[in-house]
Residue, then its C-alpha position, 0 to 999 in steps of 0.5 A: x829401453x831409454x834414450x837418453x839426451x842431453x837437455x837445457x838447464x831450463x828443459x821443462x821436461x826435465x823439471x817436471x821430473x825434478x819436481x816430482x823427485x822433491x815430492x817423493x823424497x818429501x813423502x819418504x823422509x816426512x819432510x813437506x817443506x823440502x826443497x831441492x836445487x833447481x840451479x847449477x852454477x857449476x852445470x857440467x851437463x843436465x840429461x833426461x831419458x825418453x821412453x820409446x813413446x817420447x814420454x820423459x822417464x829419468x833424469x840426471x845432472x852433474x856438476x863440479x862438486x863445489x864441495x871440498x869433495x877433491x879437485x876434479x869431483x864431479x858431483x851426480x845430483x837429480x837421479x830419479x826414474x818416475x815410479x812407473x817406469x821403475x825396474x827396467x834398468x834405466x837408473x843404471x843406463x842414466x849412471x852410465x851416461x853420466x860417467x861417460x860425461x864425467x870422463x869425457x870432461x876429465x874427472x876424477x871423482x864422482x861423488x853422490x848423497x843419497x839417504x836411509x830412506x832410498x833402499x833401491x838408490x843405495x843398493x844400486x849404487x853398492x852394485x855399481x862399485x860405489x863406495x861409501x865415503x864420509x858426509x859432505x857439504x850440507x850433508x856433513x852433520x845428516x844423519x839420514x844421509x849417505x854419501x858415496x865416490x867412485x873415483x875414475x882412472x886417468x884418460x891418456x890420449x897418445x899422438x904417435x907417429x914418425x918424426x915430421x908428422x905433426x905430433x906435437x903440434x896436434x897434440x897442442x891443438x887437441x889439448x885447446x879444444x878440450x879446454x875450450x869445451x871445459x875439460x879438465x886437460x894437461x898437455x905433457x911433451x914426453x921427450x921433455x922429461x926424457x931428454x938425457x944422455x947418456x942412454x943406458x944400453x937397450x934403450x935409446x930412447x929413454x922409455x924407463x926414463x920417461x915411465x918413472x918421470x910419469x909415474x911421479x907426475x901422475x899423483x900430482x896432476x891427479x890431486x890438482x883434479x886433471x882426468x885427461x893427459x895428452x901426450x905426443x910420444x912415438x910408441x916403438x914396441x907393442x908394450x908401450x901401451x900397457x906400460x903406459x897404463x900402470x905408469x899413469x895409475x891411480x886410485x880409478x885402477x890404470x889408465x885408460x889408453x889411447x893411441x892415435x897415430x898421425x900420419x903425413x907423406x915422407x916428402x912432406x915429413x922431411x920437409x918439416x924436419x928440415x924447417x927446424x932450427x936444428x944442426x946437419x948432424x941431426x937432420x943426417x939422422x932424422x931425414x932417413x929415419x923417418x922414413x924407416x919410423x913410418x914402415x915400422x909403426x905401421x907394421x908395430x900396428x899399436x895404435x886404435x886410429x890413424x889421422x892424416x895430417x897433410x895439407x891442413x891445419x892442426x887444429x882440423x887435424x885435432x878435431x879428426x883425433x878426438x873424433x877418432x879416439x872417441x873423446 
């Protein structure tokens, strides 16, 4: 088994490795004079895996495609495993790290070059549900050449809670921290696009509404490259969460869901919902019901973690939900 770690762009160890895989790759395709990239301008992230001993055995990078391989194309470059560590598995466990990586930074593509002379690469790659696509960039016009895509479903994190929670306001600050680490994020308010009246019978809330607004959203933020979508919604049945799922599909298969639900003491709860600039007929509402949401979500038990939101700021409350969704 490896380990595998995140290392610098200028890591030596994981050089070494790259230098060898240029040797290698000279040796299969007759080709002394190669020379293989050694700087990534649009990095997302350079990996080398250690065998037990320490030794450096693997490497991995990925980077924004700069090809027109589609917006949010994350490319995999330098896989490569030395030749006596072979046949243990660790191509598959690097290509496992690095789509993590890719989801983790909102992706939705992975796209590679490997080549005729690389049986093993091409195989492994056939195992894993790569799918052979048409030649780009530099590798365009190779006849040696094979290029493959795996396109990735959308990630959905969910913020539910009852009125006065901080949903939305954490929502807002979670959507700033993944664009502050270069994820590819959108932070869409879900009652916005259901907001009508009058509702139709059964569903007070506009949940049909909102699943049909969603499901013609979702082609367009995927074209634009956006893997990740927060969303504050109060989920009030137990299928909302696959509901979800197939509204937000994609070329990856459904989306992945997750729900976090954000919780705050009643008292301070209706204190918030007071502070808005809204009428008494609304706040005649709103103040009971939240009481009645907090009993009914935490008996609905949808979520897959729960944040407290009391007495700090949101963006802490935020970094608690990433941590908690595992994102």
């Amino acid at each position: 088994m490896i380990t595998v770690r995140r290392v610098t762009p200028d890591s030596p160890d994981a050089h070494a490795l790259w230098a060898e895989q240029q040797a290698d790759l000279a040796l299969r395709y007759d080709s002394p004079d190669l020379v293989l990239e050694t700087s990534f301008p649009t990095l997302v992230d350079s990996l080398v895996g250690y065998a037990e001993d320490g030794e450096p055995v693997a490497s991995a990078v990925l980077r924004w495609s700069p090809y027109p391989t589609g917006a949010g194309s994350i490319e995999l470059k330098r896989l490569f495993v030395r030749p006596g560590h072979r046949g243990h598995g660790h191509s598959k466990v690097m290509m496992g790290a690095a789509e993590a990586i890719a989801r983790r930074a909102g992706a939705t593509r992975i796209v590679l070059e490997s080549g005729t002379e690389q049986p093993e690469a091409l195989a492994l790659y056939d195992r894993l549900g790569y799918g052979r696509i048409p030649g780009y960039g530099e590798y365009k016009d190779e006849p040696d050449s094979v290029c493959f895509g795996l396109d990735l479903p959308v990630r959905v994190l969910v913020l539910t809670g009852a009125m006065g929670a901080g949903k939305t306001s954490v929502a807002e600050s979670v959507h700033t921290a993944l664009a502050l680490r270069g994820a590819r994020t959108v932070l869409l308010d879900a009652d916005t696009l259901c907001e009508a009246y009058p509702s139709p019978p059964g569903d007070m809330v506009n949940q049909a509404l909102l699943l049909e607004a969603l499901a013609a959203l979702a082609p367009v933020h995927r074209r634009r490259g956006f893997g990740l979508l927060v969303m504050p919604r109060i989920l009030e049945e137990a299928e909302d969460r696959t509901a979800l799922s197939h509204a937000l599909a994609g070329p990856g298969g459904p989306a992945e869901v997750t729900v976090v639900r954000v919780t705050a003491p009643l008292e301070e709860r209706i204190a918030r919902l007071r502070r808005r600039e809204t009428s008494e007929r609304w706040l005649d509402w709103a103040v009971p019901r939240t009481g009645e949401q907090g009993d009914e979500l935490e008996a609905l038990g949808i979520d897959d973690a729960v944040v407290e939101n009391s007495g700090r700021t949101p963006d802490e409350s935020a970094a608690d939900v990433l941590d908690a969704a595992g994102w």
